[in-house]
N, C-alpha and C positions, 0 to 999 in steps of 0.2 A: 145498381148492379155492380158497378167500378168499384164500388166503396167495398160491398160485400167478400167479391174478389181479395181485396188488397187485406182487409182482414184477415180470410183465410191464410192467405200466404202469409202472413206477421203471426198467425198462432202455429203453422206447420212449422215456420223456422223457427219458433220460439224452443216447440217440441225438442224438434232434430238438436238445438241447442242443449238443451238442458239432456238427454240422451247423450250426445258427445263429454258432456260432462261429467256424468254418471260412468261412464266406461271409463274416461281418465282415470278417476278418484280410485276405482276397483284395481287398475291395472297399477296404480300409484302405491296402494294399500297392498297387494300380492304380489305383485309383477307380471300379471296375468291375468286375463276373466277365464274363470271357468267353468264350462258349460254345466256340468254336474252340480255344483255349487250357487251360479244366478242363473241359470237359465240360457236359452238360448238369446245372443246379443242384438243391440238393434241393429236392427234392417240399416238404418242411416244411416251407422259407423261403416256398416260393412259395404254397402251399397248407395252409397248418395250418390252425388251428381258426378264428387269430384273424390279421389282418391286419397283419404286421412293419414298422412306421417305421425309416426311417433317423433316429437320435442324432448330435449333432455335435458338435465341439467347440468354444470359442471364434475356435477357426480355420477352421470352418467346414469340417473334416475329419472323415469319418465314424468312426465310435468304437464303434458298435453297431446293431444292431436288437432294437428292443423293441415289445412287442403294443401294437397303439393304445389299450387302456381305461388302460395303466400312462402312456402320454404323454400321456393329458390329464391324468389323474387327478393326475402328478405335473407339470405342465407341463415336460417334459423337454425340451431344445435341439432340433429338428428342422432340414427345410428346408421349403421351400413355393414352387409355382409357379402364376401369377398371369397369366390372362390377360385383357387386355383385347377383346372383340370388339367391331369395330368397322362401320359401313357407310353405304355414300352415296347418301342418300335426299331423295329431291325433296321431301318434305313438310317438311323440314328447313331446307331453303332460307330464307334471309332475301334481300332485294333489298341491305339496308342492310349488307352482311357481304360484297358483291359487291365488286374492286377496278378501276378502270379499265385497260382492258388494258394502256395504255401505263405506269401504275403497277405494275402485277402484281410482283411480287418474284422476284428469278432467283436461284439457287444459284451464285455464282462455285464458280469452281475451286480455291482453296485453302478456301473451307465445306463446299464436299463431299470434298476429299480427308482434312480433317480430322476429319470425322465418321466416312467410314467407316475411316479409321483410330482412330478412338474404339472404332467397332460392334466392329472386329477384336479388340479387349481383350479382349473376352468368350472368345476361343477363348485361349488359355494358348501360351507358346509351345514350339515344336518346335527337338530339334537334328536330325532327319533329316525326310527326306520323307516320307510316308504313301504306302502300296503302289501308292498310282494317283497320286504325282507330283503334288498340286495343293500350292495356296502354303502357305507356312508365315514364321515369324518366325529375323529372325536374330538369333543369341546375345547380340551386342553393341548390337544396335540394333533398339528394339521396332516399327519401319518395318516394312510388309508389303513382302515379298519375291515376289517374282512371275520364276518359270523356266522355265513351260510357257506356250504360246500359249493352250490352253485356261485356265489361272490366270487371263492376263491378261483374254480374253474375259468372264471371268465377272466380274468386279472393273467392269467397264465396264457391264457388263449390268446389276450391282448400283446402279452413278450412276447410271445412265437410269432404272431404277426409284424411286431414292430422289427424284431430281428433279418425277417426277412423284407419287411419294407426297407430298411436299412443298409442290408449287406447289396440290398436292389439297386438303390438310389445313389449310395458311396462307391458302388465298384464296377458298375458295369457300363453305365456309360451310356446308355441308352434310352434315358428318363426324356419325353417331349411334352414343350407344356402347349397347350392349345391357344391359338391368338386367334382373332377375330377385329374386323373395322365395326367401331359401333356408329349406328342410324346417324344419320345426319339431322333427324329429330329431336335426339336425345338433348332434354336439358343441361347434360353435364357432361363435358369434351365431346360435345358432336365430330362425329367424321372420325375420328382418331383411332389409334390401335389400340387395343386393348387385350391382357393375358388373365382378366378375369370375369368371372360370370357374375353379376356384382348385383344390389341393388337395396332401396333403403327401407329398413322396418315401416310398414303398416300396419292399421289396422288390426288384419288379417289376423297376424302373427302373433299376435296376443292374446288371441283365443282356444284355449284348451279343448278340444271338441270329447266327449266321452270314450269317441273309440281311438284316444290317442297311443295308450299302449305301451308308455314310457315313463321310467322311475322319475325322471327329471325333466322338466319343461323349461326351453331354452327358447325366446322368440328370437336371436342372434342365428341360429340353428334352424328354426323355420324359416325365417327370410333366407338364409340361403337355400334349403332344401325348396322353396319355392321358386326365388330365380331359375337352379337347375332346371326343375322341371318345364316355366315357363318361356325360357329361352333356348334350352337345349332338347326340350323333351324327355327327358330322362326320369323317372319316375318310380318309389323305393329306396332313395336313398337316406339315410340313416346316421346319426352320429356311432363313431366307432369306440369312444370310451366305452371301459368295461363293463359299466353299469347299465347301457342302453339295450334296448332288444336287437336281437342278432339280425342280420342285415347280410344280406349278399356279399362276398367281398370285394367283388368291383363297386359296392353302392354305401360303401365304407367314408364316411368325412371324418377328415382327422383336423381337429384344432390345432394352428400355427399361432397366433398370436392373437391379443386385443390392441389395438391402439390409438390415441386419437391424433387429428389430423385436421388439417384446416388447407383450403385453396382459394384460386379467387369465386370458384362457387360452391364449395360449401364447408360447413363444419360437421364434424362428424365424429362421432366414438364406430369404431369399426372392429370385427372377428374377421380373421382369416382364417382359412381351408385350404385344404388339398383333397382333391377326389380325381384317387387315380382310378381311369376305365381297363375293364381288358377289352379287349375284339370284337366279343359280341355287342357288349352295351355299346361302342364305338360305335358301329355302323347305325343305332337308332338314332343317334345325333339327328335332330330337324331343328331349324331356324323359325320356331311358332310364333313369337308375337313383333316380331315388324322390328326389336331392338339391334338386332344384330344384320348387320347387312351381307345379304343371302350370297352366299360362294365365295366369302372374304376369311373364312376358315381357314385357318395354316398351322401346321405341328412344326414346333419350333425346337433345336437340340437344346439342353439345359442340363450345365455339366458344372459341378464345383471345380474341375480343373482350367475352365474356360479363361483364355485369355481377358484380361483386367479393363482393358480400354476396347476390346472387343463388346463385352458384357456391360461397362458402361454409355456406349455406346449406344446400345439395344436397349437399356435400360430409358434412353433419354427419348428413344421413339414412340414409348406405350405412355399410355395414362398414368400422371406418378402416381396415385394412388395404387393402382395395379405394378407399376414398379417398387413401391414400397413393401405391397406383399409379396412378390418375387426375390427381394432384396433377405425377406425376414427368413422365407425358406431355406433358403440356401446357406443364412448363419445358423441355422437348427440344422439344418445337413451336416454342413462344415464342424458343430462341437460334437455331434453323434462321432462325425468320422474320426475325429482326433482321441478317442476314448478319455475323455479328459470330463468328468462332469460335475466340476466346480460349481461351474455357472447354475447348475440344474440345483444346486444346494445351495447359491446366494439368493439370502433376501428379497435384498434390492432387483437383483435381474428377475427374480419369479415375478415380483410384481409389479415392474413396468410392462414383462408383455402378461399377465393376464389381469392386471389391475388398472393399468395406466391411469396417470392426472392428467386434467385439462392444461396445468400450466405446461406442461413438459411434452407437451405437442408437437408433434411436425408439422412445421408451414412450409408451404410452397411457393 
Protein backbone atom coordinates (compact mmCIF):
# COMPACT_ATOMS: atom_id res chain seq x y z
CA UNK A 1 0.00 0.00 0.00
CA UNK A 2 3.28 2.38 1.01
CA UNK A 3 4.72 1.46 -2.33
CA UNK A 4 1.55 2.24 -4.19
CA UNK A 5 1.27 5.48 -2.45
CA UNK A 6 4.84 6.64 -3.07
CA UNK A 7 4.15 5.88 -6.83
CA UNK A 8 1.40 7.89 -7.06
CA UNK A 9 3.14 10.82 -5.85
CA UNK A 10 6.28 10.24 -8.19
CA UNK A 11 3.92 10.13 -11.29
CA UNK A 12 1.63 13.38 -10.07
CA UNK A 13 4.94 15.26 -9.61
CA UNK A 14 6.18 13.87 -12.57
CA UNK A 15 2.97 15.40 -14.23
CA UNK A 16 2.99 18.90 -12.37
CA UNK A 17 6.73 18.71 -13.80
CA UNK A 18 6.47 18.33 -17.18
CA UNK A 19 3.14 20.91 -17.10
CA UNK A 20 5.53 23.47 -15.48
CA UNK A 21 7.55 22.89 -18.34
CA UNK A 22 5.26 23.12 -21.02
CA UNK A 23 4.04 26.70 -19.84
CA UNK A 24 7.70 27.86 -19.59
CA UNK A 25 8.64 26.83 -23.19
CA UNK A 26 5.01 28.57 -24.51
CA UNK A 27 5.57 31.73 -22.32
CA UNK A 28 9.56 31.49 -23.54
CA UNK A 29 8.25 31.12 -27.29
CA UNK A 30 5.42 34.19 -27.00
CA UNK A 31 5.92 35.93 -23.90
CA UNK A 32 2.86 34.74 -22.89
CA UNK A 33 0.21 31.67 -22.76
CA UNK A 34 -2.85 32.42 -24.36
CA UNK A 35 -5.88 31.14 -23.41
CA UNK A 36 -7.52 31.62 -26.91
CA UNK A 37 -4.59 29.91 -28.50
CA UNK A 38 -3.61 26.58 -25.88
CA UNK A 39 -6.34 26.56 -24.02
CA UNK A 40 -6.96 27.06 -20.54
CA UNK A 41 -3.38 26.58 -18.27
CA UNK A 42 -2.60 24.01 -15.76
CA UNK A 43 -4.25 23.95 -12.80
CA UNK A 44 -0.51 23.24 -11.14
CA UNK A 45 1.16 26.34 -12.57
CA UNK A 46 -1.53 28.36 -11.35
CA UNK A 47 -2.57 26.66 -8.30
CA UNK A 48 -0.02 24.12 -6.73
CA UNK A 49 1.12 24.07 -3.46
CA UNK A 50 3.45 26.67 -3.63
CA UNK A 51 3.38 30.05 -5.67
CA UNK A 52 5.47 29.76 -9.38
CA UNK A 53 8.02 33.00 -10.11
CA UNK A 54 8.96 33.92 -13.44
CA UNK A 55 13.18 33.27 -13.88
CA UNK A 56 14.88 35.38 -16.39
CA UNK A 57 17.71 35.73 -18.10
CA UNK A 58 20.24 38.40 -18.39
CA UNK A 59 18.02 39.31 -21.27
CA UNK A 60 15.40 39.68 -19.39
CA UNK A 61 13.67 36.73 -21.20
CA UNK A 62 11.76 34.18 -19.33
CA UNK A 63 13.65 30.88 -18.80
CA UNK A 64 11.63 29.19 -16.14
CA UNK A 65 9.26 29.11 -13.29
CA UNK A 66 10.34 28.18 -10.02
CA UNK A 67 8.44 27.93 -6.34
CA UNK A 68 9.06 31.36 -4.42
CA UNK A 69 10.91 29.64 -1.10
CA UNK A 70 13.78 28.41 -3.95
CA UNK A 71 13.92 32.33 -5.49
CA UNK A 72 14.66 33.86 -2.38
CA UNK A 73 16.45 31.15 -0.85
CA UNK A 74 18.72 31.11 -4.02
CA UNK A 75 18.22 34.80 -4.98
CA UNK A 76 17.39 33.69 -8.53
CA UNK A 77 16.98 36.39 -11.65
CA UNK A 78 13.27 37.37 -11.39
CA UNK A 79 11.04 40.41 -12.47
CA UNK A 80 9.29 42.81 -10.26
CA UNK A 81 6.70 45.55 -10.62
CA UNK A 82 6.70 48.75 -8.77
CA UNK A 83 4.18 50.96 -8.26
CA UNK A 84 4.17 54.36 -7.26
CA UNK A 85 0.65 55.64 -5.77
CA UNK A 86 0.22 58.79 -5.79
CA UNK A 87 -2.53 61.97 -4.82
CA UNK A 88 -3.39 65.51 -4.69
CA UNK A 89 -3.98 66.69 -1.28
CA UNK A 90 -4.61 70.06 0.07
CA UNK A 91 -2.78 69.39 3.33
CA UNK A 92 0.05 69.17 1.07
CA UNK A 93 0.02 72.40 -0.24
CA UNK A 94 2.98 74.84 0.41
CA UNK A 95 2.09 78.76 -0.79
CA UNK A 96 6.04 78.89 -1.42
CA UNK A 97 5.95 75.76 -4.24
CA UNK A 98 2.95 77.85 -5.92
CA UNK A 99 4.22 79.56 -9.50
CA UNK A 100 2.89 82.75 -10.73
CA UNK A 101 0.46 82.22 -13.32
CA UNK A 102 2.11 84.14 -15.87
CA UNK A 103 5.31 81.91 -14.93
CA UNK A 104 3.55 78.52 -14.87
CA UNK A 105 5.55 76.23 -17.28
CA UNK A 106 3.67 74.94 -20.61
CA UNK A 107 4.62 71.82 -22.38
CA UNK A 108 5.63 72.94 -26.10
CA UNK A 109 4.90 70.64 -28.79
CA UNK A 110 8.00 69.06 -29.63
CA UNK A 111 8.38 68.03 -25.13
CA UNK A 112 5.33 66.40 -25.55
CA UNK A 113 5.71 64.78 -28.80
CA UNK A 114 8.98 63.54 -27.43
CA UNK A 115 8.03 62.04 -24.39
CA UNK A 116 5.29 60.29 -25.50
CA UNK A 117 7.22 58.96 -28.12
CA UNK A 118 9.58 57.95 -25.29
CA UNK A 119 6.26 56.56 -23.23
CA UNK A 120 5.55 54.41 -26.56
CA UNK A 121 9.07 52.43 -26.20
CA UNK A 122 7.68 50.67 -23.49
CA UNK A 123 5.30 48.83 -26.03
CA UNK A 124 7.83 46.84 -28.43
CA UNK A 125 7.32 47.11 -31.89
CA UNK A 126 4.85 45.58 -34.39
CA UNK A 127 4.91 44.41 -38.20
CA UNK A 128 1.17 44.08 -38.47
CA UNK A 129 -1.81 45.63 -36.91
CA UNK A 130 -3.58 44.05 -33.77
CA UNK A 131 -7.21 42.70 -34.47
CA UNK A 132 -8.92 46.00 -33.74
CA UNK A 133 -6.50 48.21 -35.83
CA UNK A 134 -5.02 50.68 -33.36
CA UNK A 135 -1.27 52.19 -33.75
CA UNK A 136 1.66 50.39 -33.81
CA UNK A 137 5.52 51.01 -34.80
CA UNK A 138 7.01 50.85 -38.27
CA UNK A 139 9.93 48.47 -39.02
CA UNK A 140 12.26 51.07 -40.16
CA UNK A 141 11.47 53.79 -38.08
CA UNK A 142 10.60 53.65 -34.16
CA UNK A 143 8.17 56.93 -34.76
CA UNK A 144 4.65 56.09 -33.84
CA UNK A 145 2.45 55.41 -36.77
CA UNK A 146 -1.00 56.46 -36.52
CA UNK A 147 -3.79 54.91 -39.35
CA UNK A 148 -7.04 54.97 -37.63
CA UNK A 149 -8.90 58.08 -36.67
CA UNK A 150 -9.43 56.46 -33.47
CA UNK A 151 -5.19 55.83 -32.98
CA UNK A 152 -5.04 59.40 -33.62
CA UNK A 153 -7.73 60.48 -31.10
CA UNK A 154 -6.26 58.66 -28.44
CA UNK A 155 -2.67 59.79 -28.95
CA UNK A 156 -4.23 63.39 -28.55
CA UNK A 157 -6.24 62.45 -25.70
CA UNK A 158 -3.05 60.97 -24.18
CA UNK A 159 -1.12 64.98 -24.62
CA UNK A 160 -3.98 66.62 -23.02
CA UNK A 161 -3.72 64.36 -20.23
CA UNK A 162 0.01 64.32 -19.94
CA UNK A 163 -0.10 68.19 -20.10
CA UNK A 164 -2.24 68.41 -17.28
CA UNK A 165 -0.54 65.56 -15.41
CA UNK A 166 2.44 67.72 -15.81
CA UNK A 167 1.50 71.34 -15.30
CA UNK A 168 -0.14 69.16 -11.83
CA UNK A 169 2.93 67.50 -10.66
CA UNK A 170 5.63 70.58 -11.76
CA UNK A 171 3.74 73.50 -10.36
CA UNK A 172 1.52 73.10 -7.63
CA UNK A 173 3.05 71.57 -5.19
CA UNK A 174 0.74 69.18 -3.80
CA UNK A 175 1.52 65.88 -5.37
CA UNK A 176 1.60 63.00 -1.94
CA UNK A 177 3.12 59.71 -2.55
CA UNK A 178 1.52 57.06 -0.28
CA UNK A 179 3.99 55.06 2.29
CA UNK A 180 3.09 52.17 4.09
CA UNK A 181 5.43 49.55 6.80
CA UNK A 182 5.46 46.30 4.89
CA UNK A 183 4.59 42.63 7.15
CA UNK A 184 7.13 41.73 9.01
CA UNK A 185 6.43 38.39 7.05
CA UNK A 186 7.60 39.48 4.06
CA UNK A 187 10.60 37.76 2.49
CA UNK A 188 12.08 40.84 1.32
CA UNK A 189 12.86 43.97 3.72
CA UNK A 190 10.36 42.82 6.42
CA UNK A 191 9.24 45.55 8.70
CA UNK A 192 10.62 48.49 6.61
CA UNK A 193 8.97 51.43 4.82
CA UNK A 194 7.95 51.28 1.80
CA UNK A 195 6.62 54.05 -1.08
CA UNK A 196 5.65 51.23 -3.28
CA UNK A 197 2.97 48.72 -4.06
CA UNK A 198 5.38 46.26 -5.53
CA UNK A 199 5.66 42.61 -6.20
CA UNK A 200 7.16 39.78 -8.42
CA UNK A 201 5.77 38.36 -11.74
CA UNK A 202 4.03 34.81 -11.43
CA UNK A 203 2.64 32.61 -12.83
CA UNK A 204 -0.53 34.43 -13.12
CA UNK A 205 0.68 37.12 -15.05
CA UNK A 206 1.34 35.38 -18.04
CA UNK A 207 -1.74 34.33 -18.82
CA UNK A 208 -3.80 35.98 -21.49
CA UNK A 209 -7.33 35.17 -20.47
CA UNK A 210 -9.86 35.74 -23.60
CA UNK A 211 -11.79 38.54 -21.99
CA UNK A 212 -8.56 40.51 -21.76
CA UNK A 213 -9.67 43.46 -23.94
CA UNK A 214 -6.31 44.90 -24.73
CA UNK A 215 -4.20 45.52 -27.99
CA UNK A 216 -0.96 44.62 -26.14
CA UNK A 217 -0.25 42.07 -23.29
CA UNK A 218 2.19 43.40 -20.87
CA UNK A 219 2.73 40.58 -17.75
CA UNK A 220 5.08 43.72 -16.11
CA UNK A 221 1.61 45.58 -16.22
CA UNK A 222 -0.49 42.65 -14.91
CA UNK A 223 1.71 42.06 -12.00
CA UNK A 224 1.45 45.39 -11.09
CA UNK A 225 -2.21 45.87 -11.81
CA UNK A 226 -2.61 42.80 -9.50
CA UNK A 227 -0.54 43.87 -6.45
CA UNK A 228 -2.84 47.09 -6.67
CA UNK A 229 -5.74 45.21 -6.45
CA UNK A 230 -4.33 42.59 -4.01
CA UNK A 231 -2.85 44.96 -1.40
CA UNK A 232 -4.77 47.92 -1.93
CA UNK A 233 -7.92 46.86 -3.09
CA UNK A 234 -8.38 48.98 -5.88
CA UNK A 235 -9.64 47.17 -8.90
CA UNK A 236 -9.95 48.55 -12.94
CA UNK A 237 -7.01 49.83 -13.20
CA UNK A 238 -5.38 50.06 -16.54
CA UNK A 239 -2.21 51.01 -18.56
CA UNK A 240 -2.69 54.61 -19.72
CA UNK A 241 -0.69 54.40 -23.11
CA UNK A 242 -2.62 55.43 -25.91
CA UNK A 243 -3.11 52.15 -27.46
CA UNK A 244 -4.71 50.53 -24.20
CA UNK A 245 -8.57 50.40 -23.66
CA UNK A 246 -9.89 53.53 -21.99
CA UNK A 247 -9.77 53.23 -18.11
CA UNK A 248 -11.04 55.68 -15.47
CA UNK A 249 -8.72 58.45 -15.03
CA UNK A 250 -7.93 58.00 -11.54
CA UNK A 251 -7.15 53.98 -12.67
CA UNK A 252 -4.67 55.39 -15.31
CA UNK A 253 -0.78 53.56 -14.79
CA UNK A 254 1.72 55.49 -16.48
CA UNK A 255 5.08 53.74 -17.22
CA UNK A 256 8.23 55.58 -15.43
CA UNK A 257 10.93 53.23 -16.19
CA UNK A 258 12.46 49.62 -16.58
CA UNK A 259 15.41 48.86 -14.63
CA UNK A 260 17.43 46.14 -13.34
CA UNK A 261 18.81 45.92 -9.86
CA UNK A 262 20.27 43.49 -7.53
CA UNK A 263 20.26 43.48 -3.26
CA UNK A 264 21.26 41.40 -0.74
CA UNK A 265 17.85 39.60 -1.52
CA UNK A 266 17.20 39.59 -4.67
CA UNK A 267 17.95 40.14 -8.46
CA UNK A 268 15.56 41.52 -10.52
CA UNK A 269 14.58 43.28 -13.95
CA UNK A 270 11.91 45.72 -12.70
CA UNK A 271 8.88 48.46 -14.37
CA UNK A 272 7.80 51.28 -12.61
CA UNK A 273 4.51 53.23 -12.23
CA UNK A 274 2.68 55.83 -11.04
CA UNK A 275 -1.01 55.62 -10.27
CA UNK A 276 -2.33 58.75 -9.14
CA UNK A 277 -5.85 58.34 -7.22
CA UNK A 278 -8.45 61.01 -6.85
CA UNK A 279 -10.84 61.06 -3.51
CA UNK A 280 -13.16 58.64 -4.28
CA UNK A 281 -10.98 55.69 -5.31
CA UNK A 282 -8.92 57.02 -2.09
CA UNK A 283 -11.17 56.11 0.31
CA UNK A 284 -11.64 52.28 -1.03
CA UNK A 285 -8.06 51.85 -0.16
CA UNK A 286 -8.29 48.41 2.31
CA UNK A 287 -5.15 46.62 3.48
CA UNK A 288 -6.51 42.72 1.81
CA UNK A 289 -3.85 40.39 2.08
CA UNK A 290 -1.84 40.46 5.32
CA UNK A 291 1.31 42.32 3.21
CA UNK A 292 1.10 45.55 4.34
CA UNK A 293 0.81 46.34 7.88
CA UNK A 294 -2.78 47.56 8.63
CA UNK A 295 -2.86 51.64 9.92
CA UNK A 296 0.84 52.15 8.85
CA UNK A 297 -0.51 53.99 5.76
CA UNK A 298 0.87 57.66 5.54
CA UNK A 299 0.56 60.49 2.54
CA UNK A 300 3.95 61.63 2.21
CA UNK A 301 4.58 65.58 0.45
CA UNK A 302 6.71 64.87 -2.77
CA UNK A 303 7.91 68.01 -4.44
CA UNK A 304 10.82 68.54 -6.99
CA UNK A 305 11.59 71.65 -5.09
CA UNK A 306 12.35 69.73 -1.92
CA UNK A 307 15.24 70.21 0.02
CA UNK A 308 18.50 67.84 -1.07
CA UNK A 309 19.60 66.33 2.16
CA UNK A 310 16.12 66.55 3.27
CA UNK A 311 14.84 64.18 0.30
CA UNK A 312 17.93 62.22 0.76
CA UNK A 313 17.39 61.63 3.71
CA UNK A 314 13.80 60.15 3.29
CA UNK A 315 15.15 58.43 0.48
CA UNK A 316 17.50 56.24 2.93
CA UNK A 317 14.42 55.42 5.33
CA UNK A 318 12.24 53.40 2.60
CA UNK A 319 13.27 50.27 0.78
CA UNK A 320 15.96 51.19 -1.91
CA UNK A 321 14.29 49.48 -4.41
CA UNK A 322 11.07 51.70 -3.68
CA UNK A 323 13.74 54.62 -3.40
CA UNK A 324 15.15 53.99 -6.59
CA UNK A 325 11.72 54.34 -8.19
CA UNK A 326 10.99 57.42 -6.28
CA UNK A 327 14.36 58.63 -7.23
CA UNK A 328 13.37 57.90 -11.25
CA UNK A 329 10.07 59.99 -10.99
CA UNK A 330 11.04 62.81 -10.01
CA UNK A 331 14.22 62.97 -12.81
CA UNK A 332 11.15 62.38 -15.52
CA UNK A 333 9.42 65.33 -13.47
CA UNK A 334 12.35 67.40 -13.27
CA UNK A 335 13.27 67.18 -17.48
CA UNK A 336 9.36 67.56 -18.18
CA UNK A 337 9.68 70.66 -16.03
CA UNK A 338 12.77 72.06 -17.50
CA UNK A 339 11.21 72.02 -21.25
CA UNK A 340 14.30 70.68 -22.46
CA UNK A 341 13.87 67.14 -24.20
CA UNK A 342 17.04 66.22 -25.26
CA UNK A 343 17.13 63.28 -23.18
CA UNK A 344 13.63 62.20 -24.59
CA UNK A 345 15.46 62.04 -28.19
CA UNK A 346 18.85 60.24 -26.86
CA UNK A 347 19.53 56.95 -27.65
CA UNK A 348 21.32 55.80 -24.95
CA UNK A 349 18.93 57.39 -22.12
CA UNK A 350 15.64 55.80 -24.01
CA UNK A 351 17.14 52.73 -23.58
CA UNK A 352 18.59 52.34 -20.42
CA UNK A 353 15.15 53.17 -18.88
CA UNK A 354 13.04 51.15 -20.98
CA UNK A 355 15.72 48.58 -22.21
CA UNK A 356 18.02 48.24 -19.48
CA UNK A 357 21.29 45.51 -19.29
CA UNK A 358 21.98 43.36 -16.65
CA UNK A 359 25.55 44.59 -16.50
CA UNK A 360 24.58 48.14 -15.98
CA UNK A 361 22.63 47.29 -12.88
CA UNK A 362 22.11 49.07 -9.73
CA UNK A 363 23.51 47.14 -6.62
CA UNK A 364 22.84 47.91 -3.35
Amino acid sequence: MRMRFRCALSSSSKEEEEERSLFAQTVKRFGFWSVKDHGAPPDSVLFGEEELCAIVDEDDVVVDFVPRTKTVRERLRGRGSYVLVTSRRSECERKDYYYEKDDQKQLDEATMKAYLDFERRFVPKKKTFDREGFDYYDDDDASLVLETEEARARLEERAREMEEEMKSATSLGNLALFSTRRSVRKDVWPGMYDVCTSGVQTARDFVKWENHGQTYFDPYAQCAIREIEEELGISGVKLSICARAPAEKSKRLQPIRKFAYSDKYMNIFGHCYKLELDAATEKKMAFLDGEVQEGSGEWLPLRLNDDKEELAKFMESVVPVGALCCASFLELMAKLNSGDCTDFTNADWIESWTSPKWEDRTVI
